[in-house]
N, CA, C and O of each residue as an XYZ file, in Angstrom:
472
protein
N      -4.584    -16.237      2.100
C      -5.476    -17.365      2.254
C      -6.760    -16.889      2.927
O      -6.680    -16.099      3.868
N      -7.727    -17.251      2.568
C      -9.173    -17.188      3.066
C      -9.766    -18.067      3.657
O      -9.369    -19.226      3.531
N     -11.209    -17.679      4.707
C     -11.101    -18.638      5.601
C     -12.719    -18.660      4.483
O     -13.130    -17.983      3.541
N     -13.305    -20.047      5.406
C     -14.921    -19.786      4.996
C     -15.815    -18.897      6.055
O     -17.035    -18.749      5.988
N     -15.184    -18.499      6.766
C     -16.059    -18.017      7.444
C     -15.840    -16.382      7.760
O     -16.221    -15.867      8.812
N     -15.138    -15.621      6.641
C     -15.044    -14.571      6.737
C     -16.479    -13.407      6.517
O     -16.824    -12.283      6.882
N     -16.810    -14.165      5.958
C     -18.779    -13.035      5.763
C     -19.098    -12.849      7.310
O     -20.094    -12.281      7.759
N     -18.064    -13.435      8.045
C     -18.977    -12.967      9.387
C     -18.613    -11.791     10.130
O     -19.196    -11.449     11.159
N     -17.538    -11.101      9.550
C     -17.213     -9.586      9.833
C     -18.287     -8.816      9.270
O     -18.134     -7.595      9.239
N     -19.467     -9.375      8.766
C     -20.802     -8.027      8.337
C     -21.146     -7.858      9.886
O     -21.392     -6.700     10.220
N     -21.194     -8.712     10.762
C     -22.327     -9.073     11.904
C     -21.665     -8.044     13.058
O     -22.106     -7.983     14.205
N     -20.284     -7.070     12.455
C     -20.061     -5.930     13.188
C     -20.853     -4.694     12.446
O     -20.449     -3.556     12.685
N     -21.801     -4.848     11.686
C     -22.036     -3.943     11.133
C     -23.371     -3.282     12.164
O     -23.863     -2.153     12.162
N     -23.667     -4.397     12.936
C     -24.630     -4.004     13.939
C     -24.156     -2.978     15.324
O     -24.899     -2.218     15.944
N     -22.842     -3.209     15.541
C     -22.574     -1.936     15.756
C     -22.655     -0.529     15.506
O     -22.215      0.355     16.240
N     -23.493     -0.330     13.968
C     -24.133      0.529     13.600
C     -25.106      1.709     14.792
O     -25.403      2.862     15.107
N     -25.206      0.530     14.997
C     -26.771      0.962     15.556
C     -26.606      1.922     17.081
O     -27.399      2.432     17.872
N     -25.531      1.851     16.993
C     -24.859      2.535     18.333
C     -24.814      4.264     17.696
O     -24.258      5.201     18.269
N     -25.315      4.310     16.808
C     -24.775      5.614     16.215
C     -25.958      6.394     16.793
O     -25.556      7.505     17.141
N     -26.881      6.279     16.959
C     -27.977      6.889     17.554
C     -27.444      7.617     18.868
O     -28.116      8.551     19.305
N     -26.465      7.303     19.413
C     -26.093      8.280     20.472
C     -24.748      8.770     20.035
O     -24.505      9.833     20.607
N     -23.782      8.394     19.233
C     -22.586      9.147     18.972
C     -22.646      8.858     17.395
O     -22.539      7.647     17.202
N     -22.766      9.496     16.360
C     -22.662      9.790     15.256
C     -21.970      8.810     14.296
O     -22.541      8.184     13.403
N     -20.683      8.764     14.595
C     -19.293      8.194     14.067
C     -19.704      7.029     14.078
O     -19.303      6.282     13.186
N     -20.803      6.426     15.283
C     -20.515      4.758     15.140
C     -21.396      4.456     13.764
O     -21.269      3.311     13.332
N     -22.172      5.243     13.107
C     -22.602      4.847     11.697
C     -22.193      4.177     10.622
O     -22.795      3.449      9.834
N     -20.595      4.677     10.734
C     -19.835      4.227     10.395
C     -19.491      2.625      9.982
O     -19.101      2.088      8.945
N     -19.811      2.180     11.225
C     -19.793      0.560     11.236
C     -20.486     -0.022     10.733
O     -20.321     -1.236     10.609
N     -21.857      0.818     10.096
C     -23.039     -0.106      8.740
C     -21.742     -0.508      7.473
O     -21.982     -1.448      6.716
N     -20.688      0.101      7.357
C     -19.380     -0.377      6.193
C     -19.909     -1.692      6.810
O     -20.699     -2.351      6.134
N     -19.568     -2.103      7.953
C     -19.030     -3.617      8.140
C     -20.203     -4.847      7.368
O     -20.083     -6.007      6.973
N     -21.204     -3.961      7.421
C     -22.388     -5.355      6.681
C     -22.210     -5.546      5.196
O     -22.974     -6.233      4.518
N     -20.897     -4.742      4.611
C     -20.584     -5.228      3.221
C     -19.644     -5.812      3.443
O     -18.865     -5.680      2.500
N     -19.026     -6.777      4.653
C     -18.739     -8.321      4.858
C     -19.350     -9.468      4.430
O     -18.882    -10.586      4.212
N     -20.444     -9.041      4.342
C     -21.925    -10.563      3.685
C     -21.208    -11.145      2.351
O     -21.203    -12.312      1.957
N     -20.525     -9.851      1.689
C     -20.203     -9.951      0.183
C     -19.199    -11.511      0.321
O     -19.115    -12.346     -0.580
N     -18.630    -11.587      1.448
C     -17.400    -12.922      1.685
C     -18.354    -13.909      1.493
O     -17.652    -14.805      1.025
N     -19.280    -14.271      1.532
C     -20.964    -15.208      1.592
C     -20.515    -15.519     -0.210
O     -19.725    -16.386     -0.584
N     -20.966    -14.937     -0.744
C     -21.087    -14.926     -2.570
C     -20.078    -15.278     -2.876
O     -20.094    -16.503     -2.996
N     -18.891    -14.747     -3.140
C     -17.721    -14.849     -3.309
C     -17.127    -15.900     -3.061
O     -16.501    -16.499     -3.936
N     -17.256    -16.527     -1.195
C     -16.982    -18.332     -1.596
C     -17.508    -19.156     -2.327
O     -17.004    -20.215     -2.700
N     -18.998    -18.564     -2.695
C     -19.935    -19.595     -2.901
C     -19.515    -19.677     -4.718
O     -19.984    -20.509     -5.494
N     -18.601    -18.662     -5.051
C     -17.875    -18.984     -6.460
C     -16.904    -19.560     -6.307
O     -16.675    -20.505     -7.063
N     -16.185    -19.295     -5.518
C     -14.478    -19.999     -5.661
C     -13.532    -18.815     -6.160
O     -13.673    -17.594     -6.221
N     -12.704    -19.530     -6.426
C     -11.288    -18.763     -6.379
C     -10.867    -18.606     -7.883
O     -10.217    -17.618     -8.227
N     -11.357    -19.897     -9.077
C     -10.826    -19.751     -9.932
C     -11.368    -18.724    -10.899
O     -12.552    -18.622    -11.218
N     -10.270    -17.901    -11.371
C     -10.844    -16.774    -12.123
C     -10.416    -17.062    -13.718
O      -9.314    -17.434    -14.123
N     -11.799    -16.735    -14.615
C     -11.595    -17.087    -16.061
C     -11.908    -15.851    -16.600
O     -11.829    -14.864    -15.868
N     -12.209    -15.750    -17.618
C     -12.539    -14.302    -18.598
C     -14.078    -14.223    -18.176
O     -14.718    -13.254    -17.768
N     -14.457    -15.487    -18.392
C     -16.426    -15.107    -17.770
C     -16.429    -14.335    -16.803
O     -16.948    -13.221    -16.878
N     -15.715    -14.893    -15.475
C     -16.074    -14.443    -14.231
C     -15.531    -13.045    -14.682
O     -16.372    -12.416    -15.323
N     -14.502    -12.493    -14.532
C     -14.234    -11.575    -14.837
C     -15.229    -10.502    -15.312
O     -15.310     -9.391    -14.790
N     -15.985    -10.929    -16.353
C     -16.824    -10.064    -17.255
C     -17.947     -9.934    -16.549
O     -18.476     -8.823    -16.551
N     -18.656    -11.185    -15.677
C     -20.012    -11.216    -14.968
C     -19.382    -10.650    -13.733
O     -20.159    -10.942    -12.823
N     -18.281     -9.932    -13.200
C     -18.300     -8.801    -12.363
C     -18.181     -7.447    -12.715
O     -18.355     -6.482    -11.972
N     -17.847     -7.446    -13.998
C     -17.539     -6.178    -14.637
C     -19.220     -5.329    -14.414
O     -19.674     -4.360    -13.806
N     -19.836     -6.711    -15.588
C     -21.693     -6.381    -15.053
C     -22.645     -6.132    -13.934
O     -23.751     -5.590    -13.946
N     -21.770     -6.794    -12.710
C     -22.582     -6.885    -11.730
C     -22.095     -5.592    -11.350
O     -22.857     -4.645    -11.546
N     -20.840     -5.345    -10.784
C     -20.726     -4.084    -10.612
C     -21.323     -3.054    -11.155
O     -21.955     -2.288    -10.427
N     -21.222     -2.785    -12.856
C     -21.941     -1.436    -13.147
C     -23.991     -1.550    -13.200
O     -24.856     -0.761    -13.580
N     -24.023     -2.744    -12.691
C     -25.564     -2.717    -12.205
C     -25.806     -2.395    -10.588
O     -26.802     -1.780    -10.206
N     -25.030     -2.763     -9.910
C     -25.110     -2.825     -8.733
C     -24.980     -0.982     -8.187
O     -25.857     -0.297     -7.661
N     -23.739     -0.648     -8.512
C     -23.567      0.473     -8.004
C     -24.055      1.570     -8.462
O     -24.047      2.687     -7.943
N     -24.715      1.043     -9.991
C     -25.517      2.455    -10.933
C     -26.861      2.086     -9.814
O     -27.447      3.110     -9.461
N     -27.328      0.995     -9.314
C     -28.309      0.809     -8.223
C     -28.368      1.835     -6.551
O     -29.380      2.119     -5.911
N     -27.250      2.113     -6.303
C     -26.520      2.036     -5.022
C     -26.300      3.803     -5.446
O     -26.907      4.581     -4.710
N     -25.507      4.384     -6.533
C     -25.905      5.571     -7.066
C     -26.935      6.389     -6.988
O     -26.941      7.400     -6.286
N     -28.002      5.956     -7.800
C     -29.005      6.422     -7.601
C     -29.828      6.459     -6.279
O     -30.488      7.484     -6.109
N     -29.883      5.627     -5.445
C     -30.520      5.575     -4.269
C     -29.750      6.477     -3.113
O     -30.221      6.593     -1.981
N     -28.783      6.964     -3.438
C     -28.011      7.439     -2.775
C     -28.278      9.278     -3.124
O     -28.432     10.191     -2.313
N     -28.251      9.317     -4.603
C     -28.573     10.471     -4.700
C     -30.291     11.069     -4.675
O     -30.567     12.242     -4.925
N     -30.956     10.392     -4.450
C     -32.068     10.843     -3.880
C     -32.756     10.696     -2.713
O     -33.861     11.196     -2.504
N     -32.045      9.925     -1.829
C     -31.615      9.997     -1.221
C     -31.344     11.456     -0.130
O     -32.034     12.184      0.584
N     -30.246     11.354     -0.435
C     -29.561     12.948     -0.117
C     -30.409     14.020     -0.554
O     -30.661     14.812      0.355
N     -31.017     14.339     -1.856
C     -32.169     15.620     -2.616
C     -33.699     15.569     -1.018
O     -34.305     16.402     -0.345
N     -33.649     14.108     -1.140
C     -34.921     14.243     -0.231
C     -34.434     14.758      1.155
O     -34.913     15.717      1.760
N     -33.632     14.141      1.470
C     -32.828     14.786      2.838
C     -33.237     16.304      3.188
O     -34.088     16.916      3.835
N     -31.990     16.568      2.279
C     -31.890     18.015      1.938
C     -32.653     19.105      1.741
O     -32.258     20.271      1.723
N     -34.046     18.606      1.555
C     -35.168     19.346      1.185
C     -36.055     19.370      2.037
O     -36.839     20.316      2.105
N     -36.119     17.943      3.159
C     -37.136     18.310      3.898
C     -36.362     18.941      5.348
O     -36.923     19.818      6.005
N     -35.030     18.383      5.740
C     -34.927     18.359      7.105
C     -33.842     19.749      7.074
O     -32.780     19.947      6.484
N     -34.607     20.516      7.937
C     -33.454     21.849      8.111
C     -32.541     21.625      9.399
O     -31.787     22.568      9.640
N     -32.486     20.644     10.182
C     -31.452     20.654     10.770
C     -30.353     19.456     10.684
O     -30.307     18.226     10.705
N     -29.236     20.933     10.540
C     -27.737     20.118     10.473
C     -27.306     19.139     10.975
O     -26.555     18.537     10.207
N     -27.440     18.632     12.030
C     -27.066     17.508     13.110
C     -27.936     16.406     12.642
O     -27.384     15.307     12.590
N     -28.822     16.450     12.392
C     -29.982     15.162     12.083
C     -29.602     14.952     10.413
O     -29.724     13.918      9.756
N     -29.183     16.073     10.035
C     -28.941     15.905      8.779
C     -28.005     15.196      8.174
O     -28.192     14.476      7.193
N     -26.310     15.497      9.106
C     -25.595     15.136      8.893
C     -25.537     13.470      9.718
O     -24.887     12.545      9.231
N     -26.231     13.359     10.843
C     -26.644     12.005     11.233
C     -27.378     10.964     10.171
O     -26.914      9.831     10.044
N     -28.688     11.441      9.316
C     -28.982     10.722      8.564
C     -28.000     10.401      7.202
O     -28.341      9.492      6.444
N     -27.030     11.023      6.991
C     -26.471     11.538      5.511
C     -25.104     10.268      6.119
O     -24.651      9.401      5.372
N     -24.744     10.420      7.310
C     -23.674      9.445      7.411
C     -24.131      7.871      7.302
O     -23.661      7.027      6.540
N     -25.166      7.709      8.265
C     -25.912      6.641      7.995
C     -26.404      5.713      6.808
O     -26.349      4.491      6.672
N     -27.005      6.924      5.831
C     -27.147      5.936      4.351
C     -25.741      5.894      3.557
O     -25.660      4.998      2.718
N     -24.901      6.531      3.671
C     -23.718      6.636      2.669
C     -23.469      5.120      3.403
O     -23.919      4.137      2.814
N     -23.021      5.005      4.205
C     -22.812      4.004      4.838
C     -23.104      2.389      4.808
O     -22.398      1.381      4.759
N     -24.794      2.722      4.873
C     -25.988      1.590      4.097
C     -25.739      1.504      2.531
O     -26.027      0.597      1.749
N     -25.253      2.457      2.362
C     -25.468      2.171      0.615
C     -24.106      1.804      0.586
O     -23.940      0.727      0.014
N     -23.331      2.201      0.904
C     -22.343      1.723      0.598
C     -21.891      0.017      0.532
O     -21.251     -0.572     -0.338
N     -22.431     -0.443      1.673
C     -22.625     -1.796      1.869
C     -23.487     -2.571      1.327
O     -23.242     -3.765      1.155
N     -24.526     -2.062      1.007
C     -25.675     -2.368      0.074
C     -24.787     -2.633     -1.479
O     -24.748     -3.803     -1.861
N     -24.152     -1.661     -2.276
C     -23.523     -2.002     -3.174
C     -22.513     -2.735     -3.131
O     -22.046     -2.772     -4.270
N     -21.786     -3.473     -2.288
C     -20.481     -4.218     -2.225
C     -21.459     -5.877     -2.036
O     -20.945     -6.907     -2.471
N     -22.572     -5.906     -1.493
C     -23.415     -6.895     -1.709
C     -24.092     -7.242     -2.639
O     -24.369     -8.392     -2.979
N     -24.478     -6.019     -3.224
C     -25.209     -6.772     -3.900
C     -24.136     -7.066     -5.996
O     -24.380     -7.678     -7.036
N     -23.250     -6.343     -5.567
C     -21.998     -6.700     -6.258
C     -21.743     -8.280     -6.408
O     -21.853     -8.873     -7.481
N     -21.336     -8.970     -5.015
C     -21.073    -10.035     -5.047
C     -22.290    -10.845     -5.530
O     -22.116    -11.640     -6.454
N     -23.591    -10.697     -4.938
C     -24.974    -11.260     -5.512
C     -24.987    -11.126     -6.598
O     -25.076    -12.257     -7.076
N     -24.956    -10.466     -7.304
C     -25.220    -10.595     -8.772
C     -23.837    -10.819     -9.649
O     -23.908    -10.703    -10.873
N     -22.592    -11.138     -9.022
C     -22.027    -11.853    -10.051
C     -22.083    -13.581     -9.370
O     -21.772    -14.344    -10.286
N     -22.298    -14.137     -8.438
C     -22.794    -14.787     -8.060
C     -24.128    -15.609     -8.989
O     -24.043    -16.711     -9.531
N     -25.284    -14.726     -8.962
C     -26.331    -15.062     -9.967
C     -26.016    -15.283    -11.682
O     -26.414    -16.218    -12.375
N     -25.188    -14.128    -12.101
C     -24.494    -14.341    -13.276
C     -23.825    -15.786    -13.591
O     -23.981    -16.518    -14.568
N     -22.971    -15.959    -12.348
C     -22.274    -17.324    -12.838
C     -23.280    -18.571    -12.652
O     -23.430    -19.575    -13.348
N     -23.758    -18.257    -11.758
C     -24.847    -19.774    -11.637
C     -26.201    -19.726    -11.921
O     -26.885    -20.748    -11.987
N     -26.730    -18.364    -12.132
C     -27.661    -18.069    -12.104
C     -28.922    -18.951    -12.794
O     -30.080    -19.018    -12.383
N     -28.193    -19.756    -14.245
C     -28.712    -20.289    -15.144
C     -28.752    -21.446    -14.958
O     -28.802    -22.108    -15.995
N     -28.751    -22.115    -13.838
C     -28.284    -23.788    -14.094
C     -29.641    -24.308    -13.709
O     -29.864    -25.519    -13.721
């Protein structure tokens, strides 16, 4: 059972921000792909062949989105900054952002798909 007010486990994602002095807490940018609970009520529960299909779409738009930004991302990284520690600080950080970035904007755009048109 689901509550309505589960999108509010993103608002640990600001614990992020703690990573600036210990690394690992970067980690916790995962938590802002909680928002996705936001979209997802705002469809409901009942699942048909549409919905189904307008996530199939949103997904391979979303994360071919979340992909790419990710891998250049990392090229630019990699190319300008020669040190390891900042490197591997920034590199945890966006995997992180992107990662959550695509589980949102997942739910957003099957969200828009289903209602998008009315």
């Amino acid at each position: 059972m689901t509550s309505n007010k589960n999108w509010m486990i993103g608002f640990l994602g600001f614990l992020g921000f703690m990573g600036f002095r210990e690394p690992l807490f970067f980690m916790f940018f995962l938590f802002f792909g909680g928002f996705r609970y936001y979209w997802w009520q705002k469809i409901g529960t009942e699942t048909d062949e549409r919905l189904t299909e307008n996530k199939n779409k949103a997904a391979a738009i979303a994360f071919k989105i979340t992909f790419i930004i990710t891998i250049i991302a990392t090229l630019i990284f990699g190319l300008t900054i020669s040190d390891t520690f900042i490197l591997y600080k920034l590199q945890l950080a966006t995997l992180s952002l992107v990662f959550a970035i695509g589980i949102n904007l997942w739910a957003f755009y099957t969200y828009q798909f289903e209602y998008g048109d009315e």
